[in-house]
N, C-alpha and C positions, 0 to 999 in steps of 0.2 A: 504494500500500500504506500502510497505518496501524499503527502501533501501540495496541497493546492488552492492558495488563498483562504487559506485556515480552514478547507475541506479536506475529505480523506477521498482516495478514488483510489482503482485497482488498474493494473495497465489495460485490462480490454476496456474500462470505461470512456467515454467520450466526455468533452469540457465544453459546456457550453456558455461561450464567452458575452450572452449578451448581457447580460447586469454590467458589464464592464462597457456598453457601446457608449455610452456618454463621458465615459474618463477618457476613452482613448480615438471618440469621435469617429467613430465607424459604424454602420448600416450592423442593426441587430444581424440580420440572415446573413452576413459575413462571418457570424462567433466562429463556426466550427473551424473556417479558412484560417481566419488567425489563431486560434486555440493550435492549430497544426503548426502553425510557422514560429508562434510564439514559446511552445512548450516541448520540451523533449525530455520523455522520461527514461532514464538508463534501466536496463534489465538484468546490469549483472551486481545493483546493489542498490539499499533501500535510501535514496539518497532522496533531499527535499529538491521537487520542482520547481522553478522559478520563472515567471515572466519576464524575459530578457533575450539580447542576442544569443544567437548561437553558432558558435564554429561549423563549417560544412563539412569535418569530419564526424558532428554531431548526426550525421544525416543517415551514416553508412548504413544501408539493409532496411533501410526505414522509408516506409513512401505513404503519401494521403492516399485515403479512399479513393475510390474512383466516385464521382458524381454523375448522371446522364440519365436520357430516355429514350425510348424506341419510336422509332418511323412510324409505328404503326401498330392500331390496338390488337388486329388479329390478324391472322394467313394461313395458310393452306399447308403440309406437307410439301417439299420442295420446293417454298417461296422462300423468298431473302428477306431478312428486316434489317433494314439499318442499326445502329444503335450509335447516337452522338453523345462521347462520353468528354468529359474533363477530367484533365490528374495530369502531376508535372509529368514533363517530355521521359518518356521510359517505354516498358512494353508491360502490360499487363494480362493476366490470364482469367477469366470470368468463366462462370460456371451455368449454363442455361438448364433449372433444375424445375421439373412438374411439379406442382403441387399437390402433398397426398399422391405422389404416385413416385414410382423407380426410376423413372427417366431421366437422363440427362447428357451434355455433352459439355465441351468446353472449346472456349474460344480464345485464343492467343493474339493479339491486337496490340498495336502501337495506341499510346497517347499523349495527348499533349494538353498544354495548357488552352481554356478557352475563357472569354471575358463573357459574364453577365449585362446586357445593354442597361444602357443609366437611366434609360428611360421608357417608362409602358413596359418591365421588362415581363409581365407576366402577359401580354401577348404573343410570345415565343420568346426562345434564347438565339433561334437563328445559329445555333451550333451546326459546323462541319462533323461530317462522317467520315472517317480515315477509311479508306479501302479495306484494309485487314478489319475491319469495325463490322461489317456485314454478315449475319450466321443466316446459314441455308437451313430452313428449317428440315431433320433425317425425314426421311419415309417413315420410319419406324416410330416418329414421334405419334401417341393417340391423340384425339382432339381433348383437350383438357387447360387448365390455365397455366403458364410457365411463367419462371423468374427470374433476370438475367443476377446473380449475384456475384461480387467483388470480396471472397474472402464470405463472413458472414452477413454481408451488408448488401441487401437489394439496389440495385442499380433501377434496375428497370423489371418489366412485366409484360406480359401479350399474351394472347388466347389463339391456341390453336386450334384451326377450326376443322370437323370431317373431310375429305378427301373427296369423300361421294356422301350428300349429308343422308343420313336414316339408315348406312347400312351396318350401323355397328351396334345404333341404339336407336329407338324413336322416341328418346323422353331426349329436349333438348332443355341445355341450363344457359343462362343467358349470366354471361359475364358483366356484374356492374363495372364500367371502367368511367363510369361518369360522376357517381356523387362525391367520390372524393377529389377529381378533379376540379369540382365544385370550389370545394373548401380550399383548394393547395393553394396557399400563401407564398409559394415560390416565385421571387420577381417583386414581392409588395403588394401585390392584391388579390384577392379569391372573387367569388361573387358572392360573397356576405361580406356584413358588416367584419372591422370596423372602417377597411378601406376596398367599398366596393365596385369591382370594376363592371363595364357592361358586360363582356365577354373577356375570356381564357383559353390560353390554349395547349395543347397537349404537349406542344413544343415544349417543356420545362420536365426539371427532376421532380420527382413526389406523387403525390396524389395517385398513388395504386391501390388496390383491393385490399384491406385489412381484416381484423377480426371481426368486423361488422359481417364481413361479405364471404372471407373465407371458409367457416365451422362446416357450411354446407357441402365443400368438399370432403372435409373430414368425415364428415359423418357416411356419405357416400361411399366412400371408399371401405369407411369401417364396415359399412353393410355387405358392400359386393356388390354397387350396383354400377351398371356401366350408364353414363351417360356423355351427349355429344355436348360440347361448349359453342358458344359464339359469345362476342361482347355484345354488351346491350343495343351498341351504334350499327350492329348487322342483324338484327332482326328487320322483316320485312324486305331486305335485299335479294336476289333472284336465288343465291347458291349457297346460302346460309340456313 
C-alpha cells in the first residue's frame, strides 16, 4: 500500500485527480491523464508517493491504459471494426473477450498519442485509427456482446450480430448501447443535466453496457440458453 495525499491505495488502484482540478487548474476529466504523468508508484518497495517530476527512467515497463472506442456498435462475423484508441507512442496488445461466454482473441496494434478537441468535444473525438487498430471479426465468433479490453480495463464494446439471423436461435436480445451513451460525460456533456448537450456521439470512450444491462447475459448463459444479439440501433434494419 502507498500513500497518497494522506490516502492509502494498492498498486492496481487508480487516483482520481479531480478534487485537485482547481489547485493545479486542469479540466476535472483530465484527473486520471495527470494522476499517470504525475504519480509513479515503485513495486519493488513500500515507499510514499509523491506528486512531482519524475525521471524517464521512472517510466521503464510502465505504460497508461489504453483509452478508445469502436467504429461501430455491431457487425457480422468477418466484418472489420475499427477501434480508435489513445496511449503514448508504443505497441499495445488488447484482448477482444464475449461476454459470459469462452470466446476470444487478441489484437497487437501500434499507438499513439491523440488530443481531446477543446471544444463540443462530446460531439466526437475525431480520433484516427492506426491500420494495425482494425480486428476482423473470426467466423467462429457467436453473435453475443464483446469487449475490447487493455489489460483489465475495457477499452471498448460491440455486438456481434448472427451471420444468417434465426438460425442459431429465434429468441433475439437486443443490445442497449444507447442509454449509457446517454449519460457518458466524456468530452463535458451527456444529455442530462448538469451540462446538457442536444446531441452525443458515439465517437468518444465510455458509455458501454454495465451492470444495468449486463446480469441478462449472465443469467443466460447460467441457464443454457442460446440467444442471437443485435444493439438496440439494429432492430428494424433489413438483416438484423
Amino acid at each position: 500500500m502507498y500513500d497518497v495525499g494522506g490516502g492509502r491505495l494498492r498498486l492496481s488502484d487508480r487516483i482520481d485527480l479531480s478534487r485537485f482540478a482547481d489547485d493545479v487548474d486542469i479540466p476535472a476529466r483530465w484527473s486520471y491523464q495527470w494522476a499517470s504523468l504525475l504519480c509513479v508508484i515503485s513495486a519493488r518497495d513500500e515507499t510514499t508517493a509523491e506528486l512531482g517530476p519524475v525521471a524517464s527512467s521512472d517510466w521503464t515497463g510502465w505504460r497508461m491504459a489504453v483509452q478508445g472506442y469502436a467504429g461501430a456498435v455491431s457487425a457480422k462475423p468477418g466484418d472489420k471494426i475499427k477501434l480508435f484508441l489513445n496511449a503514448p507512442a508504443g505497441t499495445a496488445t488488447l484482448t477482444v473477450q464475449r461476454y459470459a461466454g469462452p470466446e476470444s482473441a487478441t489484437l497487437t496494434t501500434t499507438v499513439a498519442p491523440q488530443t481531446v478537441p477543446s471544444t463540443n468535444a462530446w460531439t466526437g473525438y475525431g480520433w484516427t485509427s492506426s491500420p494495425t487498430s482494425t480486428f476482423t471479426i473470426p467466423s467462429a465468433f457467436p453473435s453475443a456482446y464483446y469487449r475490447v479490453f487493455d489489460g483489465a480495463d475495457v477499452v471498448a464494446g460491440f455486438v456481434v450480430r448472427a451471420a444468417m439471423p434465426g438460425t442459431t436461435s429465434k429468441v433475439l436480445l437486443s443490445v442497449d448501447m444507447l442509454t449509457n451513451q446517454a449519460y457518458n460525460g466524456a468530452g463535458g456533456s451527456s444529455l442530462y443535466d448538469p451540462k446538457r448537450a442536444s446531441f452525443v456521439s458515439f465517437n468518444r470512450p465510455g458509455g458501454l453496457p454495465d451492470t444495468r444491462e449486463l446480469p441478462i447475459h449472465d443469467w443466460l448463459a447460467g441457464q443454457g440458453r442460446q440467444v442471437e444479439c443485435c444493439a438496440a440501433q439494429d432492430l428494424g434494419t433489413v438483416d438484423s
